[in-house]
mmCIF file as gemmi writes it, N, C-alpha and C atoms, coordinates in Angstrom:
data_model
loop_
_atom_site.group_PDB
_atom_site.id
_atom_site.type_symbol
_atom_site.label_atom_id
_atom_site.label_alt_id
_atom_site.label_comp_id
_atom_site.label_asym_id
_atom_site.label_entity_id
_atom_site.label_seq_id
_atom_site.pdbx_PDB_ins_code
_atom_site.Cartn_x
_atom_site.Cartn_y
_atom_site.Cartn_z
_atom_site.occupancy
_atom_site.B_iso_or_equiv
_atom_site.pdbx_formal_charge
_atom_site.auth_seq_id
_atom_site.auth_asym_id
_atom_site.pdbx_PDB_model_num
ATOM 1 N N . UNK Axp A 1 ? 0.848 -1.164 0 1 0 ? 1 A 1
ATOM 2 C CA . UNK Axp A 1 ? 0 0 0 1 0 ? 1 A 1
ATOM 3 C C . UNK Axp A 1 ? 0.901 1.237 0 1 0 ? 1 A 1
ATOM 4 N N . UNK Axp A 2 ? 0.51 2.288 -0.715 1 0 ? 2 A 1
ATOM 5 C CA . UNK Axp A 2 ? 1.417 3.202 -1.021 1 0 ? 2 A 1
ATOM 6 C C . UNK Axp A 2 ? 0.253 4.594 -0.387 1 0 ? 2 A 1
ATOM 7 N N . UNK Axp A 3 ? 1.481 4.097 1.081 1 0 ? 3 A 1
ATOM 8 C CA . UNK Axp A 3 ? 0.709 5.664 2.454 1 0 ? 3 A 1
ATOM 9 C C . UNK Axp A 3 ? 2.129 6.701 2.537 1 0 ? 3 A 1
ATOM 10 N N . UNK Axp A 4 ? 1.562 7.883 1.787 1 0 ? 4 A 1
ATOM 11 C CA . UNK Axp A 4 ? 2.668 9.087 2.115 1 0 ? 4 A 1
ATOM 12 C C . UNK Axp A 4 ? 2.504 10.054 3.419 1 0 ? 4 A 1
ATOM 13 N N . UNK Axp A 5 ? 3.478 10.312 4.177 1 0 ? 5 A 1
ATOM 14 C CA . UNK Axp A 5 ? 3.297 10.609 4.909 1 0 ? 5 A 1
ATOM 15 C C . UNK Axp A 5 ? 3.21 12.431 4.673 1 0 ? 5 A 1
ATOM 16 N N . UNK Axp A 6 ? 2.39 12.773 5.214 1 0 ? 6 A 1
ATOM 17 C CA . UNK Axp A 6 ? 2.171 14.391 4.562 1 0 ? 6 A 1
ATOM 18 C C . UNK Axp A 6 ? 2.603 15.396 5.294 1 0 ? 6 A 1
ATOM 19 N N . UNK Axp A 7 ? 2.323 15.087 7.152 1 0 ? 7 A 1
ATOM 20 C CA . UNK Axp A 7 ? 2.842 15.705 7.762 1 0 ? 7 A 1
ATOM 21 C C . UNK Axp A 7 ? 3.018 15.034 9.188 1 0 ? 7 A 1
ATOM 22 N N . UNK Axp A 8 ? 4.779 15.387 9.606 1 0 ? 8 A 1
ATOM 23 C CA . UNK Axp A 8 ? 5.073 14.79 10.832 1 0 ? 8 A 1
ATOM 24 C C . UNK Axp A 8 ? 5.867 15.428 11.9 1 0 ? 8 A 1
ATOM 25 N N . UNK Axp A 9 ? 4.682 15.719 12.998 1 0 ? 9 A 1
ATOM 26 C CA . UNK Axp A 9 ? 5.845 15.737 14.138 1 0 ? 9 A 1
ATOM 27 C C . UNK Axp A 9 ? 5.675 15.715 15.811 1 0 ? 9 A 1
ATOM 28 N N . UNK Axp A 10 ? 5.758 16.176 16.301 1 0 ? 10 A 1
ATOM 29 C CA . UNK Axp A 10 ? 5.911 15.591 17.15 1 0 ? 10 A 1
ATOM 30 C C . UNK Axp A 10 ? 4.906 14.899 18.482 1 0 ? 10 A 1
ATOM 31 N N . UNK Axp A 11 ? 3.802 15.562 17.64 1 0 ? 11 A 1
ATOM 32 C CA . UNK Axp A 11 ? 2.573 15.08 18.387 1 0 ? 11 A 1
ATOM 33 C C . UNK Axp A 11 ? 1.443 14.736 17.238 1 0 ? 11 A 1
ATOM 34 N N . UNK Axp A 12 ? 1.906 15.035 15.998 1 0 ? 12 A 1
ATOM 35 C CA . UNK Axp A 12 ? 0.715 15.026 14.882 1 0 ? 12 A 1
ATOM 36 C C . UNK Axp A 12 ? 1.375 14.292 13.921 1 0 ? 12 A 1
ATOM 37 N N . UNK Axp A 13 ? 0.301 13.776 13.136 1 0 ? 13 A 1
ATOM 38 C CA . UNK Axp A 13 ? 0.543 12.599 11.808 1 0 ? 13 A 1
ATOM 39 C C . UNK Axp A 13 ? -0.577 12.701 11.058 1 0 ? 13 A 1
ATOM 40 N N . UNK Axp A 14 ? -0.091 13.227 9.699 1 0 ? 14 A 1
ATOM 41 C CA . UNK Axp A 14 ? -1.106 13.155 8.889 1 0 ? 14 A 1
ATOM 42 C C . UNK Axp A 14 ? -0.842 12.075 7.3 1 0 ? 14 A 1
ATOM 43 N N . UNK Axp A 15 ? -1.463 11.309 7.293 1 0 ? 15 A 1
ATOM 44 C CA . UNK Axp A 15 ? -0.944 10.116 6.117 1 0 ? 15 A 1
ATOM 45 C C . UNK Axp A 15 ? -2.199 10.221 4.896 1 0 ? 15 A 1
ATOM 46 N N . UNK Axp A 16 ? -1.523 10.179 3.941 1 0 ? 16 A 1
ATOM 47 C CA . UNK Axp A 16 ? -1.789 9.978 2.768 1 0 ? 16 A 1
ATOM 48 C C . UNK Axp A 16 ? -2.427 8.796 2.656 1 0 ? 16 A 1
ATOM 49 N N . UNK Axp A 17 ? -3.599 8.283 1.952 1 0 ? 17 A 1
ATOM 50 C CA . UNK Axp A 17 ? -3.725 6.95 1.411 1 0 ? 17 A 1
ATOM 51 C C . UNK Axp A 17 ? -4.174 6.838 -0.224 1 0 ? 17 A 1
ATOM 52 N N . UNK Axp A 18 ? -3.956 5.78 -0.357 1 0 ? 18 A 1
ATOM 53 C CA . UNK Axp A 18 ? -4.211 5.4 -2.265 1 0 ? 18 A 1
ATOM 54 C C . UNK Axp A 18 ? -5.618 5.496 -2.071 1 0 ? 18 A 1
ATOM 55 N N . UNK Axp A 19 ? -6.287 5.971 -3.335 1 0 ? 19 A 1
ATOM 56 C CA . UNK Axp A 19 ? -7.594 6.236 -3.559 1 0 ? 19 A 1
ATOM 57 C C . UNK Axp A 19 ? -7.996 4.676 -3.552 1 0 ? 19 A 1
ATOM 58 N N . UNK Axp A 20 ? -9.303 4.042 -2.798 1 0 ? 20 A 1
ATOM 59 C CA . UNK Axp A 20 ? -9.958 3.301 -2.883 1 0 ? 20 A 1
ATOM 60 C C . UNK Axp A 20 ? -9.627 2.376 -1.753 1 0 ? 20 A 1
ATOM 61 N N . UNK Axp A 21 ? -8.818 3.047 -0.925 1 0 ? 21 A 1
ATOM 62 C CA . UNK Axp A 21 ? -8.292 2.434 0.252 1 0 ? 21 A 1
ATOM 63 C C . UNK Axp A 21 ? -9.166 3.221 1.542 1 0 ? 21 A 1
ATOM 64 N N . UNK Axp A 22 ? -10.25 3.621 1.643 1 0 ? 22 A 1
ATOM 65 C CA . UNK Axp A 22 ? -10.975 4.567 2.35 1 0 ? 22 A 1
ATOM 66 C C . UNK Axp A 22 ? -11.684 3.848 3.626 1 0 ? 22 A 1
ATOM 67 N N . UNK Axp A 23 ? -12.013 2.522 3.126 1 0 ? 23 A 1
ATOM 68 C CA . UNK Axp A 23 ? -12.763 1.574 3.955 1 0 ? 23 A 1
ATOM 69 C C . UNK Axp A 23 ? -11.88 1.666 5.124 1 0 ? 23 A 1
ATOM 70 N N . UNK Axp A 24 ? -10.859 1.536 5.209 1 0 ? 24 A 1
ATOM 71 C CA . UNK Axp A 24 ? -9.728 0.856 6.265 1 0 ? 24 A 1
ATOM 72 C C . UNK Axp A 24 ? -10.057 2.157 6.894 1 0 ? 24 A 1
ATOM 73 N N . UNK Axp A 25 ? -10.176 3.314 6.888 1 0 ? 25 A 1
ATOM 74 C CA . UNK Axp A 25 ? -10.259 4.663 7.666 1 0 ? 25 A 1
ATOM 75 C C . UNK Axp A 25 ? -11.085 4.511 8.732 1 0 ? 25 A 1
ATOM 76 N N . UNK Axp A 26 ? -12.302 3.953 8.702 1 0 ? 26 A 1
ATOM 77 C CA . UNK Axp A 26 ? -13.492 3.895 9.658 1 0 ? 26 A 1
ATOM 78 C C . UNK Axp A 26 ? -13.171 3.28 10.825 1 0 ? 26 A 1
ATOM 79 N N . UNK Axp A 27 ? -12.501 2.128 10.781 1 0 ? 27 A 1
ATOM 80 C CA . UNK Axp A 27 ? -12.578 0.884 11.773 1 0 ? 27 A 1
ATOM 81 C C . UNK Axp A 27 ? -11.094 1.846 12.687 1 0 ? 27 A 1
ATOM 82 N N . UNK Axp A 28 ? -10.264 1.802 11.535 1 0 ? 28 A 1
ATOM 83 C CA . UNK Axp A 28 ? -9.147 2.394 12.216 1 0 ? 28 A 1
ATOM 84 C C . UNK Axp A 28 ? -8.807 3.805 13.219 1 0 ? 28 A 1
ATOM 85 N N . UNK Axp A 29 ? -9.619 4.541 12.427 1 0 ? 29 A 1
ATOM 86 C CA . UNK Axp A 29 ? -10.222 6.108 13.469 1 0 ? 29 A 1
ATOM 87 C C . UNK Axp A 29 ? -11.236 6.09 14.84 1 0 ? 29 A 1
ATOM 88 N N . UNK Axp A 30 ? -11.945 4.996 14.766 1 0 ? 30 A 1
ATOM 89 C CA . UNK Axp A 30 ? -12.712 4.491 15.449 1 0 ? 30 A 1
ATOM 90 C C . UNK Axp A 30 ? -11.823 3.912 16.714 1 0 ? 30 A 1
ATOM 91 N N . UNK Axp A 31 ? -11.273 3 16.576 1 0 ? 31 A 1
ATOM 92 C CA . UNK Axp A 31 ? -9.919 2.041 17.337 1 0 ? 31 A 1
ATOM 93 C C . UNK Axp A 31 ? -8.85 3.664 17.863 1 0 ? 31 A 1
ATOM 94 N N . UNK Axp A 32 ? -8.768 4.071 17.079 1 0 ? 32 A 1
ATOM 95 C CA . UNK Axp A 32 ? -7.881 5.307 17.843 1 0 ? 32 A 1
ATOM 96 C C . UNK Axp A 32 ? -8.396 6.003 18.707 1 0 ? 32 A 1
ATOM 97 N N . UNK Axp A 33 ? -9.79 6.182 18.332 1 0 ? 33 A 1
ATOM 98 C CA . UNK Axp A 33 ? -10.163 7.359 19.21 1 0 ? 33 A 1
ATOM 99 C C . UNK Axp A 33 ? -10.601 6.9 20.344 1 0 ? 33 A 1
ATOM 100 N N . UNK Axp A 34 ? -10.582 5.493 20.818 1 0 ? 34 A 1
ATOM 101 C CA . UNK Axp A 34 ? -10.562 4.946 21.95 1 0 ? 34 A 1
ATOM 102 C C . UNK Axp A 34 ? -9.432 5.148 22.843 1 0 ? 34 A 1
ATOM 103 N N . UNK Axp A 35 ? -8.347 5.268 22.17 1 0 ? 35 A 1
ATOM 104 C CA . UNK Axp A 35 ? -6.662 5.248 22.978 1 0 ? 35 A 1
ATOM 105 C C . UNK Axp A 35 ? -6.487 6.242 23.539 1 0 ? 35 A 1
ATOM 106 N N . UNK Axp A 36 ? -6.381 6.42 25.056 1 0 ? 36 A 1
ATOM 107 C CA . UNK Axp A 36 ? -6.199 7.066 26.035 1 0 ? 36 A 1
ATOM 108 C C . UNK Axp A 36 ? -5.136 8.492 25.226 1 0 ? 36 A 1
ATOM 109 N N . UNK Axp A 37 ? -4.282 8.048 24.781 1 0 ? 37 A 1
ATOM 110 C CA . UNK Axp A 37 ? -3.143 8.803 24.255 1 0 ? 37 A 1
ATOM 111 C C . UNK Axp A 37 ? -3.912 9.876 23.25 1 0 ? 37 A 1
ATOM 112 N N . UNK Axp A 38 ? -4.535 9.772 22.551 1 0 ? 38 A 1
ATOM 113 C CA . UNK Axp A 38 ? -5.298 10.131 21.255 1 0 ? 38 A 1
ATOM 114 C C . UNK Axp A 38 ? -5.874 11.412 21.782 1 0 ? 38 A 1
ATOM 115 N N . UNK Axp A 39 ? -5.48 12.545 21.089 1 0 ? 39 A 1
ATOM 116 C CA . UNK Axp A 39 ? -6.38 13.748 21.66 1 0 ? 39 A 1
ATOM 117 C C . UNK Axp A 39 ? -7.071 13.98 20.222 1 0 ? 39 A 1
ATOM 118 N N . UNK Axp A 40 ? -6.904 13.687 19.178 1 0 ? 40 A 1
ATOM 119 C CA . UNK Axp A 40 ? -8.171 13.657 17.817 1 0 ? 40 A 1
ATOM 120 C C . UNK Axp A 40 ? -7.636 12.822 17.174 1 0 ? 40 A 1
ATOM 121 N N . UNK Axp A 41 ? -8.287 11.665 15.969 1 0 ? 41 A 1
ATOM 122 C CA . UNK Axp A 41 ? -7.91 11.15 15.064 1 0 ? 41 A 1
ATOM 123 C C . UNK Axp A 41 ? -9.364 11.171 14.032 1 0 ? 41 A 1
ATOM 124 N N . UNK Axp A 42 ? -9.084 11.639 12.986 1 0 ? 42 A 1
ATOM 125 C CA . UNK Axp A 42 ? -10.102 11.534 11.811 1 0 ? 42 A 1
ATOM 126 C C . UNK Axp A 42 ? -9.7 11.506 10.669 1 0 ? 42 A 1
ATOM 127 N N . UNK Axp A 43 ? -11.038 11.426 9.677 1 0 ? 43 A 1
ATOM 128 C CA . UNK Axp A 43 ? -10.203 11.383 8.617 1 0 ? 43 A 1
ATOM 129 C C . UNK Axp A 43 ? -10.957 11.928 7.356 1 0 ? 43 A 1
ATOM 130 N N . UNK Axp A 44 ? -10.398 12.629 6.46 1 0 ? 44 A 1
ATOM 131 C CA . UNK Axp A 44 ? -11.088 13.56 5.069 1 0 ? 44 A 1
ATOM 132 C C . UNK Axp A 44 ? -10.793 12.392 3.762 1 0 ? 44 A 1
ATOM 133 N N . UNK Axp A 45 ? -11.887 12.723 3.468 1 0 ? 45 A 1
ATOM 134 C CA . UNK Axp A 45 ? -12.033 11.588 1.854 1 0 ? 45 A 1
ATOM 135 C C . UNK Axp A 45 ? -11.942 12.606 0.882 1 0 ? 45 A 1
ATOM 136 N N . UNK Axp A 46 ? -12.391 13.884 0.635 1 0 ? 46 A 1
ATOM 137 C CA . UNK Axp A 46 ? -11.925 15.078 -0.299 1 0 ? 46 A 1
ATOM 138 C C . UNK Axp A 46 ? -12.859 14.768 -1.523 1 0 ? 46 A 1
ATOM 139 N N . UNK Axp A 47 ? -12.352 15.463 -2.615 1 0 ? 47 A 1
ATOM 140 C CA . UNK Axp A 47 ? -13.012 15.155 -3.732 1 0 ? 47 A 1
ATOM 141 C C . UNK Axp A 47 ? -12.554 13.187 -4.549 1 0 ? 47 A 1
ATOM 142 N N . UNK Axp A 48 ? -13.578 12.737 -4.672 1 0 ? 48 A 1
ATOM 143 C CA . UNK Axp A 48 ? -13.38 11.416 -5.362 1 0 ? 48 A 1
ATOM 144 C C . UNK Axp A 48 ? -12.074 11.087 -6.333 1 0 ? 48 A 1
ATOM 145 N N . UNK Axp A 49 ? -11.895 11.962 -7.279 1 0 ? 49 A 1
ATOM 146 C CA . UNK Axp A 49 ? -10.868 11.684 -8.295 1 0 ? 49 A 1
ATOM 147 C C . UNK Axp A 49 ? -9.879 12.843 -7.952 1 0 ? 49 A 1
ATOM 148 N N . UNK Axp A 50 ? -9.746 13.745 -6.879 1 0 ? 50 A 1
ATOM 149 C CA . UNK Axp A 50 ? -8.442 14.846 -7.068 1 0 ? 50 A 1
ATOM 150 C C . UNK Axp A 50 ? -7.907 14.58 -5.911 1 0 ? 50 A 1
ATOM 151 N N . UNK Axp A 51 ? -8.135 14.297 -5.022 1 0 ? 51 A 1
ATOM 152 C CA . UNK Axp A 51 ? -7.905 14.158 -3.399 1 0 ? 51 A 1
ATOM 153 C C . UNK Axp A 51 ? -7.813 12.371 -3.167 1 0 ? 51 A 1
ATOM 154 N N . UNK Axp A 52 ? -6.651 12.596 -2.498 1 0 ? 52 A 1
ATOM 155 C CA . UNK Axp A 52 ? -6.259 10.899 -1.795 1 0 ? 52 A 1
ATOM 156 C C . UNK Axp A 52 ? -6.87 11.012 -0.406 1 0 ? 52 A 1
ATOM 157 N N . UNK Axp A 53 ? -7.936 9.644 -0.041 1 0 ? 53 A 1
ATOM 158 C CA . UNK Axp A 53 ? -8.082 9.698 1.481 1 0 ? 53 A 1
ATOM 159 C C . UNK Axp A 53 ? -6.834 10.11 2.69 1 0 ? 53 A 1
ATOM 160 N N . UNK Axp A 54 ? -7.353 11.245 3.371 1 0 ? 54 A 1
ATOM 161 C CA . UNK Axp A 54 ? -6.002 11.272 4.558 1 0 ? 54 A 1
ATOM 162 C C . UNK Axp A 54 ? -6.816 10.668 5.953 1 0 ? 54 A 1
ATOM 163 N N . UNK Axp A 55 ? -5.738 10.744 6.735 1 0 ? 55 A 1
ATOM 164 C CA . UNK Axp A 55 ? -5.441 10.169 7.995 1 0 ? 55 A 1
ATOM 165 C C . UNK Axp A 55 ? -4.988 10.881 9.174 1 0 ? 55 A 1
ATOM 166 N N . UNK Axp A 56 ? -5.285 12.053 9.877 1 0 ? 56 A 1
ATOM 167 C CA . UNK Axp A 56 ? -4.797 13.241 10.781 1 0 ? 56 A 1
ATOM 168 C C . UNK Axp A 56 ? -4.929 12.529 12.379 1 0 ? 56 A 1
ATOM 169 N N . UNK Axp A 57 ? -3.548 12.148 13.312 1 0 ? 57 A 1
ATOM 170 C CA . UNK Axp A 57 ? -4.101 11.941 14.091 1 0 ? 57 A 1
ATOM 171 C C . UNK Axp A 57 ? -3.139 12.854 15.601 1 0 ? 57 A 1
ATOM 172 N N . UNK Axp A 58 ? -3.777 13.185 16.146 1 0 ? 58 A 1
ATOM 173 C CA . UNK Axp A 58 ? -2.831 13.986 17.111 1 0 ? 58 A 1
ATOM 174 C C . UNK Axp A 58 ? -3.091 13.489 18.929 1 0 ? 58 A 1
ATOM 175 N N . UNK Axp A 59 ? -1.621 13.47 19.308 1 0 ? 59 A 1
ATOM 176 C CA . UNK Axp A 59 ? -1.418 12.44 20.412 1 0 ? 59 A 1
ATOM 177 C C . UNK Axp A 59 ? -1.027 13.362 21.967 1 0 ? 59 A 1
ATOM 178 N N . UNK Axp A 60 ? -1.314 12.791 22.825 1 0 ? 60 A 1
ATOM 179 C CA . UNK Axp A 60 ? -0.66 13.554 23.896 1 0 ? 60 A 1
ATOM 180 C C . UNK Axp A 60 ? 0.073 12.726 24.476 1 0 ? 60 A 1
ATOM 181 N N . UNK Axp A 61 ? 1.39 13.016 25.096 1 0 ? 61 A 1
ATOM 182 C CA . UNK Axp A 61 ? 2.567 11.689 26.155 1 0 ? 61 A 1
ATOM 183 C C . UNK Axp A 61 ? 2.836 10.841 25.106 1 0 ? 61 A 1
ATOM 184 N N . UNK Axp A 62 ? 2.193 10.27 23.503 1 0 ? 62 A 1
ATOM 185 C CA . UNK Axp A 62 ? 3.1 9.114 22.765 1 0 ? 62 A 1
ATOM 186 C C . UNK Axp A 62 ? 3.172 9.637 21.965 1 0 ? 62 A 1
ATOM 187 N N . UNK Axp A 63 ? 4.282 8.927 20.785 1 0 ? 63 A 1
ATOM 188 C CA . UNK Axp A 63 ? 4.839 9.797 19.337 1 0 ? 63 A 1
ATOM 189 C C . UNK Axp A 63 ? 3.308 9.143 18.395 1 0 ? 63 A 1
ATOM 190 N N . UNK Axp A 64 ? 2.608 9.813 18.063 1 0 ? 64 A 1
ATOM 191 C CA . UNK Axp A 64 ? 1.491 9.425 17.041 1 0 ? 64 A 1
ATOM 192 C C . UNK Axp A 64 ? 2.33 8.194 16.665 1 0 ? 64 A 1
ATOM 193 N N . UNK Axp A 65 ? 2.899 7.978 15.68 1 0 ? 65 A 1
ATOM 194 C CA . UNK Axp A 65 ? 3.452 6.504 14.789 1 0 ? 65 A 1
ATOM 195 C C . UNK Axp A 65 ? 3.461 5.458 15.759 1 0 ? 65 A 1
ATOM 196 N N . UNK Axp A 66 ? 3.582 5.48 17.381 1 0 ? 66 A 1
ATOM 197 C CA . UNK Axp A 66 ? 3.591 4.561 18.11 1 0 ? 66 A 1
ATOM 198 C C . UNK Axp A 66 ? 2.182 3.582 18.2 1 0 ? 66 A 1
ATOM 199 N N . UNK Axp A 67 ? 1.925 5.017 18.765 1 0 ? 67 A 1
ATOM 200 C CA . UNK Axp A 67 ? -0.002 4.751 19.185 1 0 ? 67 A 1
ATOM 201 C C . UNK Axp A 67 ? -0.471 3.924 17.539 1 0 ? 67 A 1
ATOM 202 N N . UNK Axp A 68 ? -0.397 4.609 16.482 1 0 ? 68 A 1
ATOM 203 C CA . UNK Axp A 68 ? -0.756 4.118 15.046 1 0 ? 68 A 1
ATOM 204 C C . UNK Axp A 68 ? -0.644 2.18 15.086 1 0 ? 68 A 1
ATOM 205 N N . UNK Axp A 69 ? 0.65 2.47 15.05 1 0 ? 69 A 1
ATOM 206 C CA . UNK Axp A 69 ? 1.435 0.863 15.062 1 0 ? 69 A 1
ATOM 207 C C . UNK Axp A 69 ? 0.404 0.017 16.046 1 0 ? 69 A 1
ATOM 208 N N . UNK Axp A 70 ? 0.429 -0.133 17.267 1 0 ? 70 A 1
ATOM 209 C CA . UNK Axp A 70 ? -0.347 -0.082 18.135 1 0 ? 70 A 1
ATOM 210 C C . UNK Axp A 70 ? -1.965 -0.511 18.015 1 0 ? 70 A 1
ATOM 211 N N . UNK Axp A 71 ? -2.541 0.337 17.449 1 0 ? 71 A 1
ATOM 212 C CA . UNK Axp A 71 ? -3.616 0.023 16.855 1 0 ? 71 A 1
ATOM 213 C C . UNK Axp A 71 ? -3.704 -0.903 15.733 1 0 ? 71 A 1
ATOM 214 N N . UNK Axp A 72 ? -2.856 -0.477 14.626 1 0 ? 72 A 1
ATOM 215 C CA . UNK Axp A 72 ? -2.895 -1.49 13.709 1 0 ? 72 A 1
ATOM 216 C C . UNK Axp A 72 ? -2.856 -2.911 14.183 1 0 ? 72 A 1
ATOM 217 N N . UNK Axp A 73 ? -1.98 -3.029 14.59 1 0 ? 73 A 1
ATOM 218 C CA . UNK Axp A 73 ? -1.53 -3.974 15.126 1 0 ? 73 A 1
ATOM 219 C C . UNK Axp A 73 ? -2.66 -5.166 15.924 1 0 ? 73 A 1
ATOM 220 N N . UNK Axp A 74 ? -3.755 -4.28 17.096 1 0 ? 74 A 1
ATOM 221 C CA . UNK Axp A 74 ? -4.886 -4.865 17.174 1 0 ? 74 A 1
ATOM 222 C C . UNK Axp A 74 ? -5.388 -4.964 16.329 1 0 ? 74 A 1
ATOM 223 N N . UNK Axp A 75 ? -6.171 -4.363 15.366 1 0 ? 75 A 1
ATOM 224 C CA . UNK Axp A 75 ? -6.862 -4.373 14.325 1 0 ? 75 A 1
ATOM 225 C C . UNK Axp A 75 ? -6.595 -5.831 13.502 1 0 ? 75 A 1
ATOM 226 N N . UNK Axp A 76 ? -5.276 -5.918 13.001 1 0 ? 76 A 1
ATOM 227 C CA . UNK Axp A 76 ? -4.445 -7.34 12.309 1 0 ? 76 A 1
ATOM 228 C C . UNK Axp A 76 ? -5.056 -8.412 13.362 1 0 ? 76 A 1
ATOM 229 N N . UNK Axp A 77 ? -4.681 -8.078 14.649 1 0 ? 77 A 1
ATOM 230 C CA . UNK Axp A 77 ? -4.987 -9.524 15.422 1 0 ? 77 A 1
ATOM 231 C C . UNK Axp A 77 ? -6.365 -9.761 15.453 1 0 ? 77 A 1
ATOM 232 N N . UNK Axp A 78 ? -6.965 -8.752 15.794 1 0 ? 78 A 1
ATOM 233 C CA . UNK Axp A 78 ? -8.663 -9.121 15.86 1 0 ? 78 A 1
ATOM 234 C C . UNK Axp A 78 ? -9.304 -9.534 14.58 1 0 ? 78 A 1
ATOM 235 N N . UNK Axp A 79 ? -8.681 -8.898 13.385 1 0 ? 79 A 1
ATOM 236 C CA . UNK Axp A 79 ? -9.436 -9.49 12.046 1 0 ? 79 A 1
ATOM 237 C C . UNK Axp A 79 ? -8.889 -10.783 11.586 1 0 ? 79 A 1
ATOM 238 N N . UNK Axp A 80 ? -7.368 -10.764 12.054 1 0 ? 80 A 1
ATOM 239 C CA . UNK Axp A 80 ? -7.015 -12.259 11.572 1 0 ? 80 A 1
ATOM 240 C C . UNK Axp A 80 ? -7.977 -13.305 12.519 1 0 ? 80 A 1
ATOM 241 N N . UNK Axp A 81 ? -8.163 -13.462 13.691 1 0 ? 81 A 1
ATOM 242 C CA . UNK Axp A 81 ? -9.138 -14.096 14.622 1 0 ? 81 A 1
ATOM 243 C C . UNK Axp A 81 ? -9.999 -14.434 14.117 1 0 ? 81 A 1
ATOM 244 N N . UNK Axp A 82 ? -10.789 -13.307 13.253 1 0 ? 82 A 1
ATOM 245 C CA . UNK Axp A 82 ? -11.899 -13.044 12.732 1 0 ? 82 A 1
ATOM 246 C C . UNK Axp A 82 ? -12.253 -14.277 11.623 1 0 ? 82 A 1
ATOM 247 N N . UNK Axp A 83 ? -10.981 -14.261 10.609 1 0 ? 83 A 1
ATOM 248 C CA . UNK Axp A 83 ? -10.651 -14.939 10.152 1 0 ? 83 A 1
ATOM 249 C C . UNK Axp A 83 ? -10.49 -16.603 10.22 1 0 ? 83 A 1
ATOM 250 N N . UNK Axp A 84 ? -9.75 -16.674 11.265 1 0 ? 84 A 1
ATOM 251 C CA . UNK Axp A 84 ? -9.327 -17.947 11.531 1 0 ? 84 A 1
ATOM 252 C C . UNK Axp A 84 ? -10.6 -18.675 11.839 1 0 ? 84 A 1
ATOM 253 N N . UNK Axp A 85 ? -11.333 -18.091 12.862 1 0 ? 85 A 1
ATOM 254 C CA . UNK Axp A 85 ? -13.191 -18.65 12.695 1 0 ? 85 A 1
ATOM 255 C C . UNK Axp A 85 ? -13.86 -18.956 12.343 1 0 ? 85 A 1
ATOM 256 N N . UNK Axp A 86 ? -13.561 -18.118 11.245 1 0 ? 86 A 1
ATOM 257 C CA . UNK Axp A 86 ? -14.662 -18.221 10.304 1 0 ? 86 A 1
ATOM 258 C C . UNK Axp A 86 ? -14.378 -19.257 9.329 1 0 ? 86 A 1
ATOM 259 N N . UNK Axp A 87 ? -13.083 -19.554 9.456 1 0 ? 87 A 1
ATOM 260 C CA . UNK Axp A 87 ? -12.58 -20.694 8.108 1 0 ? 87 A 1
ATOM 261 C C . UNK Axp A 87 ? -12.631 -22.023 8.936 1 0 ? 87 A 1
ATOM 262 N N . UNK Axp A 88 ? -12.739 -22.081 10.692 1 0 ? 88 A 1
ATOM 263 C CA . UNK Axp A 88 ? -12.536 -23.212 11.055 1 0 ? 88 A 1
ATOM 264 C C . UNK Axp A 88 ? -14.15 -23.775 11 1 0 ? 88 A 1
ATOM 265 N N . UNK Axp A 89 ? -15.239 -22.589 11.533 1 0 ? 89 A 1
ATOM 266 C CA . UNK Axp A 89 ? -16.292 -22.67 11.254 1 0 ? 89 A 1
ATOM 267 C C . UNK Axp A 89 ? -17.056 -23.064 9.641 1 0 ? 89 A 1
ATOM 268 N N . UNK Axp A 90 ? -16.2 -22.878 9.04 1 0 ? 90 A 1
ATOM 269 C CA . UNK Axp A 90 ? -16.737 -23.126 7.464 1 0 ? 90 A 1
ATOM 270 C C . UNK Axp A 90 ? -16.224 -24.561 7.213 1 0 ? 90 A 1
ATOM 271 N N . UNK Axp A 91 ? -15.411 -24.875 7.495 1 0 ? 91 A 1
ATOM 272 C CA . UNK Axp A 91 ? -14.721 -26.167 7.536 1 0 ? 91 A 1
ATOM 273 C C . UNK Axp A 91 ? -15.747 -27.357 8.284 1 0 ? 91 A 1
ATOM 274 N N . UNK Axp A 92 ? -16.567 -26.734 9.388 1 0 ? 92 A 1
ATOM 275 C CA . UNK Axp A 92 ? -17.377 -27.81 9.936 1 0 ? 92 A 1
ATOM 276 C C . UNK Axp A 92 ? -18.802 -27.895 9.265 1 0 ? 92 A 1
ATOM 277 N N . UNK Axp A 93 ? -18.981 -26.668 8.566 1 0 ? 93 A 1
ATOM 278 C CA . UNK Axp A 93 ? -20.445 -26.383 7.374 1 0 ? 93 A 1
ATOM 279 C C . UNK Axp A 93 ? -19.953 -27.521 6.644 1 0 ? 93 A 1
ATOM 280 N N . UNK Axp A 94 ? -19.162 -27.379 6.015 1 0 ? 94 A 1
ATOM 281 C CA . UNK Axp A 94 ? -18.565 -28.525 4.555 1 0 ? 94 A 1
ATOM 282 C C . UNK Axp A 94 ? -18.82 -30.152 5.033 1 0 ? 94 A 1
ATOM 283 N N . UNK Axp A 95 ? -18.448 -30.015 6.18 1 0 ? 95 A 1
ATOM 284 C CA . UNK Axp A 95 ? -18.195 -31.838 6.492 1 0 ? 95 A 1
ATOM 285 C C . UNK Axp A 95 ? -19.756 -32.304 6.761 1 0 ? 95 A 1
């Protein structure tokens, strides 16, 4: 995935994403704005064809990219879970 980073420092992160990558914004802004650390995270979709979805998130006490990682990171484990379930569960549909 090709995420530019637009602006960084020391309490703020704002990331670029590839057009059509927008879905991942919801779950993920959502999951942030739970984190104690998180003093805003949202996110602008802009115009359809001129504007790339961004990602603005601003932190208090952690470096934003931490908290980010962090989240992702749940996100991966809970959907892979998600995953693994559902295929062990589909596996017992079949038999």
């Amino acid at each position: 995935m090709d995420v530019r980073v637009a602006e960084r420092e020391s309490d703020t992160l704002r990331l670029e994403l590839p057009q059509g990558e927008e879905t991942l914004l919801i779950p993920l802004v959502e999951a942030l704005q739970r984190e104690e650390k998180v003093v805003e995270a949202r996110y602008y979709l802009g115009h359809p064809y001129l504007d790339r979805p961004t990602l603005y998130l601003k932190t208090k006490g952690e470096k934003p990219q931490q908290v980010l990682k962090r989240v992702l990171k749940d996100l991966a484990d809970m959907y892979g879970d998600l995953v693994t379930d559902f295929d062990k569960k589909a596996d017992k549909i079949r038999t």
